[in-house]
Every structure is written in C-alpha cells, then in structure tokens.
PDB file with one MODEL, atoms N, CA, C and O in Angstrom:
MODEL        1
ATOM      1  N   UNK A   1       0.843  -1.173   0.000  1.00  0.00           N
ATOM      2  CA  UNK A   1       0.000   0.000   0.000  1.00  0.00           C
ATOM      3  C   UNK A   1       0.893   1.241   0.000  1.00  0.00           C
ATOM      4  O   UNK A   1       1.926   1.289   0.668  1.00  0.00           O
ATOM      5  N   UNK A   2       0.408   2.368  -0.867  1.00  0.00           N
ATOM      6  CA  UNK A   2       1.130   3.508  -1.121  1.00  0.00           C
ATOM      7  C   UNK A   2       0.526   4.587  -0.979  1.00  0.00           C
ATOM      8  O   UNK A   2      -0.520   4.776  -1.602  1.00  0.00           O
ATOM      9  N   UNK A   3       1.151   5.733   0.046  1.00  0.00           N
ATOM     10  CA  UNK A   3       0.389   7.022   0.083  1.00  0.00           C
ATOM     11  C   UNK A   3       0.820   8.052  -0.372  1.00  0.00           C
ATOM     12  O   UNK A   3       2.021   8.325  -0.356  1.00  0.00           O
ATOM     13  N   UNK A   4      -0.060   8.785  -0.845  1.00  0.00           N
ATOM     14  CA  UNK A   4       0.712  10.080  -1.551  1.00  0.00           C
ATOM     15  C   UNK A   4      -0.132  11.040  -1.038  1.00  0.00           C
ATOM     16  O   UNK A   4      -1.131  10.828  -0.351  1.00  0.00           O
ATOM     17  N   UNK A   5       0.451  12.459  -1.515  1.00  0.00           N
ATOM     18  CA  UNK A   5      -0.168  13.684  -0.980  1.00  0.00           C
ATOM     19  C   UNK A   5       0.062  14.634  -2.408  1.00  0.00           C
ATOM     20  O   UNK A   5       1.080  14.738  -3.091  1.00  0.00           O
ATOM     21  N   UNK A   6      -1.431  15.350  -2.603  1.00  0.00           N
ATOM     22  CA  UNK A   6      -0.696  16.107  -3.767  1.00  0.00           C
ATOM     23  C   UNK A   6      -0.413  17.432  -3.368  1.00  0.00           C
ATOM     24  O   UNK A   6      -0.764  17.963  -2.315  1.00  0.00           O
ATOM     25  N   UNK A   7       0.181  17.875  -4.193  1.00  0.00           N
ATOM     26  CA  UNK A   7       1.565  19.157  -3.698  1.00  0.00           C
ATOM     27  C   UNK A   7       0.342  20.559  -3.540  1.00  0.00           C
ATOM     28  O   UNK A   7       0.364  21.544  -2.801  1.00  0.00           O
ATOM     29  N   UNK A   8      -0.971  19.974  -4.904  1.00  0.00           N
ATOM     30  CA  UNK A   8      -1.467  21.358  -4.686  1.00  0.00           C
ATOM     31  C   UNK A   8      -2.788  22.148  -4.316  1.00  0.00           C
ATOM     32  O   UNK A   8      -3.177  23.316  -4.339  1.00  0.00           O
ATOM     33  N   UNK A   9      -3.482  20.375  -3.813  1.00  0.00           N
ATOM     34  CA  UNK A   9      -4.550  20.636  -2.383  1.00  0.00           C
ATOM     35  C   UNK A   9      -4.158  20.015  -1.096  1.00  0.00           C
ATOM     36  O   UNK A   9      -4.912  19.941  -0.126  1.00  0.00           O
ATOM     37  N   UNK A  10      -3.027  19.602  -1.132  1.00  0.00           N
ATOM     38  CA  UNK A  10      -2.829  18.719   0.157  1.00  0.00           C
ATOM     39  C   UNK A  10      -3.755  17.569   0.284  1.00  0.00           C
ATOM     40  O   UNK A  10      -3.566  17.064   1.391  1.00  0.00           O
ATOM     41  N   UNK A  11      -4.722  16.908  -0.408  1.00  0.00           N
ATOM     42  CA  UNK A  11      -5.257  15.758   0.004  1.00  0.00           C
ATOM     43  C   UNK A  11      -4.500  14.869  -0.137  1.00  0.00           C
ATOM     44  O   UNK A  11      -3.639  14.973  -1.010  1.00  0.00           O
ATOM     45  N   UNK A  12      -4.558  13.952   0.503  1.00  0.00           N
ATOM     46  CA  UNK A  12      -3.476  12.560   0.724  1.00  0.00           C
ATOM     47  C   UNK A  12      -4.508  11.502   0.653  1.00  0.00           C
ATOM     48  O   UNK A  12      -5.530  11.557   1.336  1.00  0.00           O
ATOM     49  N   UNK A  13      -4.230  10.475  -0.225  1.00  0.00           N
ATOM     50  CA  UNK A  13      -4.707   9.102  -0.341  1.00  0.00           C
ATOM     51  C   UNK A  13      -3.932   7.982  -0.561  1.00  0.00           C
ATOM     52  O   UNK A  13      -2.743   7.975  -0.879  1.00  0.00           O
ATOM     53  N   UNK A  14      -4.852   6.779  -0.328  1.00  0.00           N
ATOM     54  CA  UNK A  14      -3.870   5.556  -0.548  1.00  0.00           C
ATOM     55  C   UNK A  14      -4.397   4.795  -1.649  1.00  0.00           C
ATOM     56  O   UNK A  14      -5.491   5.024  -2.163  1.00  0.00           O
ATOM     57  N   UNK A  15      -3.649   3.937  -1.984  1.00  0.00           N
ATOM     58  CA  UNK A  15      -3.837   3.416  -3.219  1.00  0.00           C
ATOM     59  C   UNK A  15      -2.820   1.779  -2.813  1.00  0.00           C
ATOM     60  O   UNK A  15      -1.625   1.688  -2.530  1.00  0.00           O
ATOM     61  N   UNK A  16      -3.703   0.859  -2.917  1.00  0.00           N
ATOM     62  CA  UNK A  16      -3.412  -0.813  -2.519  1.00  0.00           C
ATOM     63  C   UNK A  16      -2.441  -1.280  -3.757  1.00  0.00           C
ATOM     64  O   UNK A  16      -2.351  -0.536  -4.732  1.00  0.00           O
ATOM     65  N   UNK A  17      -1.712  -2.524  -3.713  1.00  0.00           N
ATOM     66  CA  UNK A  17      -1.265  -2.946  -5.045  1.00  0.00           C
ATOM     67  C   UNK A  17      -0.330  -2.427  -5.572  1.00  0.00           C
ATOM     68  O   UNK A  17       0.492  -1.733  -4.975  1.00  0.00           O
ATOM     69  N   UNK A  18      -0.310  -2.776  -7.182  1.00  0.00           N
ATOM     70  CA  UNK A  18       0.723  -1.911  -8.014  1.00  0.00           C
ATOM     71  C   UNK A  18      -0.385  -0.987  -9.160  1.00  0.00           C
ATOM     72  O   UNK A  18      -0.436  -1.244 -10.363  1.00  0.00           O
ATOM     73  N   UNK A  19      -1.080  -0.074  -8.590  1.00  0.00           N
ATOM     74  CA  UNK A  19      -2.085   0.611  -9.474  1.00  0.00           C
ATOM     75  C   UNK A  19      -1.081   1.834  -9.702  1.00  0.00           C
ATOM     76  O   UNK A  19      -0.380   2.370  -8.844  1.00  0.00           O
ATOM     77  N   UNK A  20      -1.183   2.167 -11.140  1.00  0.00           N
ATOM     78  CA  UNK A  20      -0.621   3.548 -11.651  1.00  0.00           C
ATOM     79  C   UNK A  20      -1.352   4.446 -10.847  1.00  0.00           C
ATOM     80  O   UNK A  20      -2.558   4.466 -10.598  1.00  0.00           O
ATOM     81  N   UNK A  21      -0.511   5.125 -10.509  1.00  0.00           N
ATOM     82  CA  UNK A  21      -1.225   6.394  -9.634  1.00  0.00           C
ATOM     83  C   UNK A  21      -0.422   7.581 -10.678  1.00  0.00           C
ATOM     84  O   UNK A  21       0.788   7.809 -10.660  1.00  0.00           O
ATOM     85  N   UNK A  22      -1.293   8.152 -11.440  1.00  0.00           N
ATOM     86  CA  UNK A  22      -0.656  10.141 -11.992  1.00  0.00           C
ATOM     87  C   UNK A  22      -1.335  10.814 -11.681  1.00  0.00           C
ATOM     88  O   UNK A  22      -0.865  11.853 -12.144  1.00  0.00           O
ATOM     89  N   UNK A  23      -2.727  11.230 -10.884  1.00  0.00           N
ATOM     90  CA  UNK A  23      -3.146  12.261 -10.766  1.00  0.00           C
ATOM     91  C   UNK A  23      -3.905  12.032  -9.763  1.00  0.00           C
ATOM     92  O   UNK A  23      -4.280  10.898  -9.464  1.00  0.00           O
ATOM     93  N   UNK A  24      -4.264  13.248  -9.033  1.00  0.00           N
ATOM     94  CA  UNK A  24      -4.759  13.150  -7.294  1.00  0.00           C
ATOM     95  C   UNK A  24      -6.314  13.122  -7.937  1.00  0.00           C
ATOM     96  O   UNK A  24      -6.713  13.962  -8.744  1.00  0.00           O
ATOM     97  N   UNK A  25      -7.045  12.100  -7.474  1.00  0.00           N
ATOM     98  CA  UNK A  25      -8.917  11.932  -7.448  1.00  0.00           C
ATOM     99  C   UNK A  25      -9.569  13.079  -6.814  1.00  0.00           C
ATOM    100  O   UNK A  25     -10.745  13.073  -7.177  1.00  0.00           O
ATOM    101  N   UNK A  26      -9.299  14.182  -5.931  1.00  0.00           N
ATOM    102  CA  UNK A  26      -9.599  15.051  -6.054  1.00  0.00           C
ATOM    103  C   UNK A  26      -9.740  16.550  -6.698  1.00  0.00           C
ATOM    104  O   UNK A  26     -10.732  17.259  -6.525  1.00  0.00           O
ATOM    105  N   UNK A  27      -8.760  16.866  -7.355  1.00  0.00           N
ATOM    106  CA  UNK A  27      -8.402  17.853  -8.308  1.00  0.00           C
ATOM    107  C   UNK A  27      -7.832  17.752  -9.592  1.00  0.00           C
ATOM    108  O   UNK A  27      -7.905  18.576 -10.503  1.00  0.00           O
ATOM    109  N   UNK A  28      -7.136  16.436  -9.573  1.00  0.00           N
ATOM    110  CA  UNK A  28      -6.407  15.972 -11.012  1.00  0.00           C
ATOM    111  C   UNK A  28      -5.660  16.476 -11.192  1.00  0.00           C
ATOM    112  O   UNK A  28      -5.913  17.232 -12.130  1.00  0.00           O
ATOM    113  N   UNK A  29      -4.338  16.629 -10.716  1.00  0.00           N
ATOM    114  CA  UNK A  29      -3.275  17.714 -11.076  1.00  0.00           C
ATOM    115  C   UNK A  29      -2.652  16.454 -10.542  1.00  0.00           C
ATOM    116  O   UNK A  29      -3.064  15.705  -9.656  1.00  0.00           O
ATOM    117  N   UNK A  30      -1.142  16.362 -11.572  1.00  0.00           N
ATOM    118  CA  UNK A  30      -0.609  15.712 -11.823  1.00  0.00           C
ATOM    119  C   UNK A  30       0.795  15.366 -11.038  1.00  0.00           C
ATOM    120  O   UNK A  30       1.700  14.543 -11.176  1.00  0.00           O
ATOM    121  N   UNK A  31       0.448  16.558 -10.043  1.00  0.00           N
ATOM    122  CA  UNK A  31       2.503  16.541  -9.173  1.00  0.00           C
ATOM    123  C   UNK A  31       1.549  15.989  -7.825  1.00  0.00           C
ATOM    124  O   UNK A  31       0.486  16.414  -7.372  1.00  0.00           O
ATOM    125  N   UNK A  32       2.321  14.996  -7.462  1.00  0.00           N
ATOM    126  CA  UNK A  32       2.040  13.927  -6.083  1.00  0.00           C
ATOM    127  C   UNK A  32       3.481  13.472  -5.431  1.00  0.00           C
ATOM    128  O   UNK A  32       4.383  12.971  -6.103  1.00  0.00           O
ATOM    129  N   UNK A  33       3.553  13.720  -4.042  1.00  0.00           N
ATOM    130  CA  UNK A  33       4.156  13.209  -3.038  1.00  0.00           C
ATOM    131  C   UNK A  33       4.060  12.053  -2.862  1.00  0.00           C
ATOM    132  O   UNK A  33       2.971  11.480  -2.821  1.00  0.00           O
ATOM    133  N   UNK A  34       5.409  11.362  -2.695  1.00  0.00           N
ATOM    134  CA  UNK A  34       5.139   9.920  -2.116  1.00  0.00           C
ATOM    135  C   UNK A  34       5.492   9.437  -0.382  1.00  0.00           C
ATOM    136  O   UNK A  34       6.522   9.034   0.157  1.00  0.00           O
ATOM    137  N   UNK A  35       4.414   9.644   0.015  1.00  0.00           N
ATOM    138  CA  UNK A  35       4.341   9.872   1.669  1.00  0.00           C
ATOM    139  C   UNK A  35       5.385   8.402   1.993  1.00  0.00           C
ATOM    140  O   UNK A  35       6.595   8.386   2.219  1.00  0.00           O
ATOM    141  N   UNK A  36       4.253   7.042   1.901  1.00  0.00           N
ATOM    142  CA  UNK A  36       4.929   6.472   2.419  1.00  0.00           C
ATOM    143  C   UNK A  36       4.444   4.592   1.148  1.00  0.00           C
ATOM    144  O   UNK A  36       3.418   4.382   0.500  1.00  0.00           O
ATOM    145  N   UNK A  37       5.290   3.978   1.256  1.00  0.00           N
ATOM    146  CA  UNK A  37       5.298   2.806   0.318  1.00  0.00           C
ATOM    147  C   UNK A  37       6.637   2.855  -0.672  1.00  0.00           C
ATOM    148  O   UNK A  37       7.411   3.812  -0.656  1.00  0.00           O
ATOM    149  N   UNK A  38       6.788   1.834  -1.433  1.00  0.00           N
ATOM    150  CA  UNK A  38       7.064   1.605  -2.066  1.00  0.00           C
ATOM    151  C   UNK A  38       7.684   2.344  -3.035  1.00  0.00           C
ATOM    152  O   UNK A  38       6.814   2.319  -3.907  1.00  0.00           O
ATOM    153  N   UNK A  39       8.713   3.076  -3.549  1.00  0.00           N
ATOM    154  CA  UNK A  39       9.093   3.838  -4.755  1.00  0.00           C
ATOM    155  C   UNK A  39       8.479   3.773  -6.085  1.00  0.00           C
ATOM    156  O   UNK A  39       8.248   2.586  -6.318  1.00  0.00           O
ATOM    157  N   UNK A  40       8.150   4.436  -6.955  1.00  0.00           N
ATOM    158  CA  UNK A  40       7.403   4.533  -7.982  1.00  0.00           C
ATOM    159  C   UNK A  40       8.985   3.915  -8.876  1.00  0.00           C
ATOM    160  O   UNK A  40      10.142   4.299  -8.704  1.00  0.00           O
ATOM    161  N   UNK A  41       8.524   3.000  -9.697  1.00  0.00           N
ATOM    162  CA  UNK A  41      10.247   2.889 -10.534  1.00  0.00           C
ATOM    163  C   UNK A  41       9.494   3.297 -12.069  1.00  0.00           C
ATOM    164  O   UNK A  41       8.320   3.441 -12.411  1.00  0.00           O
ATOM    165  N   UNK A  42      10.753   3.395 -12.749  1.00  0.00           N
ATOM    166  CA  UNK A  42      11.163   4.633 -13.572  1.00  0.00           C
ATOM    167  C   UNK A  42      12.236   5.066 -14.016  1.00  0.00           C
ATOM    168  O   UNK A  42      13.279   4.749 -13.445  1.00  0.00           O
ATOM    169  N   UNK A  43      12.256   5.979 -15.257  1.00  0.00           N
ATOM    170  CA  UNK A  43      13.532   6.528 -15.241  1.00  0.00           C
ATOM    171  C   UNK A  43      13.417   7.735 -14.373  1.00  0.00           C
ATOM    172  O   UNK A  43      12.357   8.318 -14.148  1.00  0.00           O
ATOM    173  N   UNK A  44      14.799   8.126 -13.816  1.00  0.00           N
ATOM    174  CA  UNK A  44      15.464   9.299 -13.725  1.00  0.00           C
ATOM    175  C   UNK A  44      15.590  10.567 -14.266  1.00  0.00           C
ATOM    176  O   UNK A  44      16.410  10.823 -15.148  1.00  0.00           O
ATOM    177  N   UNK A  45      14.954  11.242 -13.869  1.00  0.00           N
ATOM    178  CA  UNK A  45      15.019  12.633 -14.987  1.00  0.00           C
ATOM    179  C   UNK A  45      15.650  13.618 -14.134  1.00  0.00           C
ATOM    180  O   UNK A  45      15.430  13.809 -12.938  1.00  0.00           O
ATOM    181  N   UNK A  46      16.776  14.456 -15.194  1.00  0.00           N
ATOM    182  CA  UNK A  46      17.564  15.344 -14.272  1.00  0.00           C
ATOM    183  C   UNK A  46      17.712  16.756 -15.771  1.00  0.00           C
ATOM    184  O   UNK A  46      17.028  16.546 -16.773  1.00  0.00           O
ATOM    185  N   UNK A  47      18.357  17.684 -15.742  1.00  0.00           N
ATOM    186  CA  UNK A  47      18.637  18.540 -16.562  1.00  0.00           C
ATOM    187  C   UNK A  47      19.273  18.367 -17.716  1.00  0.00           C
ATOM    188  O   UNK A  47      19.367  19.219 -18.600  1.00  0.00           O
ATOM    189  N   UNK A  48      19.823  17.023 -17.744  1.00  0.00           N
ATOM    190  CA  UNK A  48      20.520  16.384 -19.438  1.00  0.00           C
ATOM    191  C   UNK A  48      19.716  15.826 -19.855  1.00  0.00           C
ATOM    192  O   UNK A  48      20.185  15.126 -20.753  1.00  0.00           O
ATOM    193  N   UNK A  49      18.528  15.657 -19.741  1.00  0.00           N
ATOM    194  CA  UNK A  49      17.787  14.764 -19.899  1.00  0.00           C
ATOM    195  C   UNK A  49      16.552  15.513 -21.112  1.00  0.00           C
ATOM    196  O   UNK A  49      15.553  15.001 -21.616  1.00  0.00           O
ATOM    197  N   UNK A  50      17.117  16.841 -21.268  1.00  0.00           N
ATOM    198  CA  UNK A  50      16.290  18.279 -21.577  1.00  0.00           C
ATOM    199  C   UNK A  50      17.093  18.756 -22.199  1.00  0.00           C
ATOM    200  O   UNK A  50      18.189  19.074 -21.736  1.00  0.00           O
ATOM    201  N   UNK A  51      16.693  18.946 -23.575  1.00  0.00           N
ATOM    202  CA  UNK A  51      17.677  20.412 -24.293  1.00  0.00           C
ATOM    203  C   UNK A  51      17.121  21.583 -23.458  1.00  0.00           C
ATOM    204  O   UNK A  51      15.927  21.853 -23.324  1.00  0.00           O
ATOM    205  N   UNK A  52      18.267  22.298 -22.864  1.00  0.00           N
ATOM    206  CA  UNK A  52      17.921  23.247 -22.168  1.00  0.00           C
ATOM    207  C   UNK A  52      19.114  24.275 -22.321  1.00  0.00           C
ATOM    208  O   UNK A  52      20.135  23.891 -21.750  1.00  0.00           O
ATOM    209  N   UNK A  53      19.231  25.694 -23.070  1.00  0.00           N
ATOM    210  CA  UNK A  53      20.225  26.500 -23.164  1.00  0.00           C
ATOM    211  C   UNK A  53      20.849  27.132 -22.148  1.00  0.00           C
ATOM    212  O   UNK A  53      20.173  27.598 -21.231  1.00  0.00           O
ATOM    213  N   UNK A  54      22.194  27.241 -22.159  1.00  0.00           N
ATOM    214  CA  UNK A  54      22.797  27.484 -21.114  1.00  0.00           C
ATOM    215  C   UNK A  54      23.287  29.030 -20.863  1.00  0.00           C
ATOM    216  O   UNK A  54      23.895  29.326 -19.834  1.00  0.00           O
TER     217      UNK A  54
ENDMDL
END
C-alpha cells in the first residue's frame, strides 16, 4: 500500500497494489508526493535529460 499527498490541495490518499497512480482523485493535477510505500520505478530525470540553453 502507497500514500501520496498532492503538492497542490494537500489531500493525501492511498492506493493498494501496483495501481498507476498520476493524478490526485480530487483535483487531477498531476505533481504527487510519495508519503509512504514503495518507490514509484522509472527513469530518472535530471537537466541532461532536456535540451535546455545554457
């Protein structure tokens, strides 16, 4: 079991299993905290990862 919180109502829910979690069931916005469980796996995304001018 995995809890998250989203960044931009603060509601926090849980979610059982290995269910894709991208967006908070209350507002749908897509940036979520991962309180407590399991790591989401994935790649790594950092600033090379982005054409981005310097």
């Amino acid at each position: 079991m995995r809890r998250f919180r989203c960044v931009s109502c603060k509601h926090e829910f849980q979610v059982e299993g290995k269910e894709q979690v991208t967006r908070c069931p209350k507002c749908f916005d897509k940036f979520l905290q991962l309180l407590e469980g399991d790591p989401i796996k994935g790649k790594p995304w950092g600033s090379k990862s982005y054409s981005v001018k310097r």
